[in-house]
N, CA, C and O atoms as a GROMACS GRO file, in nm:
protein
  148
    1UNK      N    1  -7.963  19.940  -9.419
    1UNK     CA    2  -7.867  19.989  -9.321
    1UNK      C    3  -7.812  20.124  -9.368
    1UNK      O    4  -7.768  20.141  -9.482
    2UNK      N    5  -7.818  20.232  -9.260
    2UNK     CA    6  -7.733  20.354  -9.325
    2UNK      C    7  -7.572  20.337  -9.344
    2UNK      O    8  -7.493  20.257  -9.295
    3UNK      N    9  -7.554  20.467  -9.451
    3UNK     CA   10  -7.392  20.439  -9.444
    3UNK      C   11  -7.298  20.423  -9.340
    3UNK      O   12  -7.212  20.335  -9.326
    4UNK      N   13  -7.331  20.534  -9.258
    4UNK     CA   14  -7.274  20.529  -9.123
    4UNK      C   15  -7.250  20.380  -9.068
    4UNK      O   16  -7.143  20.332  -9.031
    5UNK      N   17  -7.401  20.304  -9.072
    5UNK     CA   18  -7.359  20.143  -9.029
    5UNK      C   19  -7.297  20.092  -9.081
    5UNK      O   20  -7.223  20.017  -9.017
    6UNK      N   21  -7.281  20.097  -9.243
    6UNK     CA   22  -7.202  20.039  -9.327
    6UNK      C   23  -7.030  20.051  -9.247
    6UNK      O   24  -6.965  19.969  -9.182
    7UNK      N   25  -7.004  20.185  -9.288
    7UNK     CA   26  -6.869  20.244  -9.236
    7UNK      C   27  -6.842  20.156  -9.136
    7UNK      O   28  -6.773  20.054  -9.150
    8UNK      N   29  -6.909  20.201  -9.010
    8UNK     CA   30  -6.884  20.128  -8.896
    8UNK      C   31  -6.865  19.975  -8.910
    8UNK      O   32  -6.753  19.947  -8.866
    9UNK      N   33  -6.916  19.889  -8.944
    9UNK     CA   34  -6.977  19.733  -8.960
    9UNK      C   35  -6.797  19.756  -9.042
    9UNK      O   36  -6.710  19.725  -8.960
   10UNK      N   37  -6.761  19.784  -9.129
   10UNK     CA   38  -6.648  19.742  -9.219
   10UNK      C   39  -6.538  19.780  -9.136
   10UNK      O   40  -6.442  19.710  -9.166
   11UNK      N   41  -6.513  19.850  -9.056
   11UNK     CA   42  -6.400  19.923  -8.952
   11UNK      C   43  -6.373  19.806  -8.857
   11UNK      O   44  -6.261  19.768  -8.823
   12UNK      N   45  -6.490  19.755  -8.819
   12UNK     CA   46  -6.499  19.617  -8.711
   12UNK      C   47  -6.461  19.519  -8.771
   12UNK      O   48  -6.414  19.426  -8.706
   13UNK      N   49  -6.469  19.512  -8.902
   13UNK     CA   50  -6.444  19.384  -8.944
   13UNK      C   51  -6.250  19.406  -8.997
   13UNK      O   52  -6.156  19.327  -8.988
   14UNK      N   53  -6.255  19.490  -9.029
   14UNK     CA   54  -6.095  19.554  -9.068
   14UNK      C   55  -6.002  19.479  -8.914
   14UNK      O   56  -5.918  19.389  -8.909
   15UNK      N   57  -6.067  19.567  -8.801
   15UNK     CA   58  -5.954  19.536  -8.713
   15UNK      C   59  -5.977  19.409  -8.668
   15UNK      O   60  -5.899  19.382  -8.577
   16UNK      N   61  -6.067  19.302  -8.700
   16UNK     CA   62  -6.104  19.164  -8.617
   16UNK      C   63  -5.972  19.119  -8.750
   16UNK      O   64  -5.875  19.049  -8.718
   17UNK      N   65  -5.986  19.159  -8.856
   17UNK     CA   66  -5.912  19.066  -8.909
   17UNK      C   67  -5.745  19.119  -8.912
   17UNK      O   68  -5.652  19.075  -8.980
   18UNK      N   69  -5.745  19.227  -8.812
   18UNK     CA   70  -5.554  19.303  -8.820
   18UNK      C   71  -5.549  19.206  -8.742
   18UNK      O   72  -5.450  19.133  -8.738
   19UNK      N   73  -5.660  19.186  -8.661
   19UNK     CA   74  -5.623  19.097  -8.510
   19UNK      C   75  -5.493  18.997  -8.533
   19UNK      O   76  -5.401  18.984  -8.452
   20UNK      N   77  -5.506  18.916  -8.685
   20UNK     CA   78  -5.520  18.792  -8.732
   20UNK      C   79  -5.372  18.825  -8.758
   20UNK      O   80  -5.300  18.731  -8.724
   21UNK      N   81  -5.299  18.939  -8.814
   21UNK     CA   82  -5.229  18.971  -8.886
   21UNK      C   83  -5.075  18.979  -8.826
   21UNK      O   84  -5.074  19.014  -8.709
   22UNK      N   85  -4.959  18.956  -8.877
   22UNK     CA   86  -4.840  19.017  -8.791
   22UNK      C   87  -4.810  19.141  -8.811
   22UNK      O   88  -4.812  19.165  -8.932
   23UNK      N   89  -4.782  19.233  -8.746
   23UNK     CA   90  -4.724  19.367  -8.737
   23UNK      C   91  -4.677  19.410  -8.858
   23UNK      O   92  -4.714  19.515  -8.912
   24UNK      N   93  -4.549  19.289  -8.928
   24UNK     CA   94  -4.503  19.322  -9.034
   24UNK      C   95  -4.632  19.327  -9.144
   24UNK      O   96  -4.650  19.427  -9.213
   25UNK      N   97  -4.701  19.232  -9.152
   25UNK     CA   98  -4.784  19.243  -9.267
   25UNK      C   99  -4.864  19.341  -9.282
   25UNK      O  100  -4.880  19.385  -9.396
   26UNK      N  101  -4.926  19.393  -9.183
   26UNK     CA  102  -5.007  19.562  -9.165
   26UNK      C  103  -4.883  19.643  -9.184
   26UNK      O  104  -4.901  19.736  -9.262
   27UNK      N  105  -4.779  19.635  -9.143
   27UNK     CA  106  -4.695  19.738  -9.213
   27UNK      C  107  -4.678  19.730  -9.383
   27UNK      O  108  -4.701  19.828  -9.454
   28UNK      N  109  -4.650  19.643  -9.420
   28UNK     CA  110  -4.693  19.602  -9.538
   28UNK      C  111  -4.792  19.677  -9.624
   28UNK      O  112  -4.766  19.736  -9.728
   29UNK      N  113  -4.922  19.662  -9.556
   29UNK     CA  114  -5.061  19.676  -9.607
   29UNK      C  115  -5.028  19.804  -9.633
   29UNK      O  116  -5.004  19.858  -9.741
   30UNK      N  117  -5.031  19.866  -9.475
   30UNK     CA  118  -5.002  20.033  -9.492
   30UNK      C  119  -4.911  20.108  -9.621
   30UNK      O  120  -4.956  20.192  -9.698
   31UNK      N  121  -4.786  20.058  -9.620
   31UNK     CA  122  -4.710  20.118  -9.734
   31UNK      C  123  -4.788  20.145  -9.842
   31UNK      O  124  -4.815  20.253  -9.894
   32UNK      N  125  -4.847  19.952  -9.889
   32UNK     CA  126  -4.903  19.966 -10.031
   32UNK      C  127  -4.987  20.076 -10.049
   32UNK      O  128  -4.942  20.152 -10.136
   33UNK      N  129  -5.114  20.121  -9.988
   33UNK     CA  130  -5.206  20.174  -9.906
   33UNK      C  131  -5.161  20.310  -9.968
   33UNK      O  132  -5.202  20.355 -10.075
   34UNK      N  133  -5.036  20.389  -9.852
   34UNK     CA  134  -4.974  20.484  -9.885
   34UNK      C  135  -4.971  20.494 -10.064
   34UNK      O  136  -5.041  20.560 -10.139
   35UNK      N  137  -4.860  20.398 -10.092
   35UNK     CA  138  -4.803  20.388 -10.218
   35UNK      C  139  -4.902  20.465 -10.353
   35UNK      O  140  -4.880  20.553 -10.436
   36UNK      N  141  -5.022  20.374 -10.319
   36UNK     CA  142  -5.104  20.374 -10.459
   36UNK      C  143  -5.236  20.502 -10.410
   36UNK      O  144  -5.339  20.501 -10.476
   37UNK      N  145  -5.219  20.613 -10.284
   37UNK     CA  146  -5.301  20.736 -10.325
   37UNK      C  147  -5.240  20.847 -10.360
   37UNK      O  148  -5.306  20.946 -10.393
   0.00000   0.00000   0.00000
């Protein structure tokens, strides 16, 4: 599979699983995210 599919294939799977998520906890994610670049 090229990277590009890779990329893509992991982006889909990212938001199937925000799906899952509450607002607060992706806010969450995000900070850490922020925090540690």
């Amino acid at each position: 599979m090229s990277e590009a599919l890779k990329i893509l294939n992991n982006i889909r799977t990212l938001r199937a699983q925000a799906r899952e998520c509450t607002l607060e906890t992706l806010e969450e994610m995000l900070e850490k995210i922020r925090s540690c670049c």
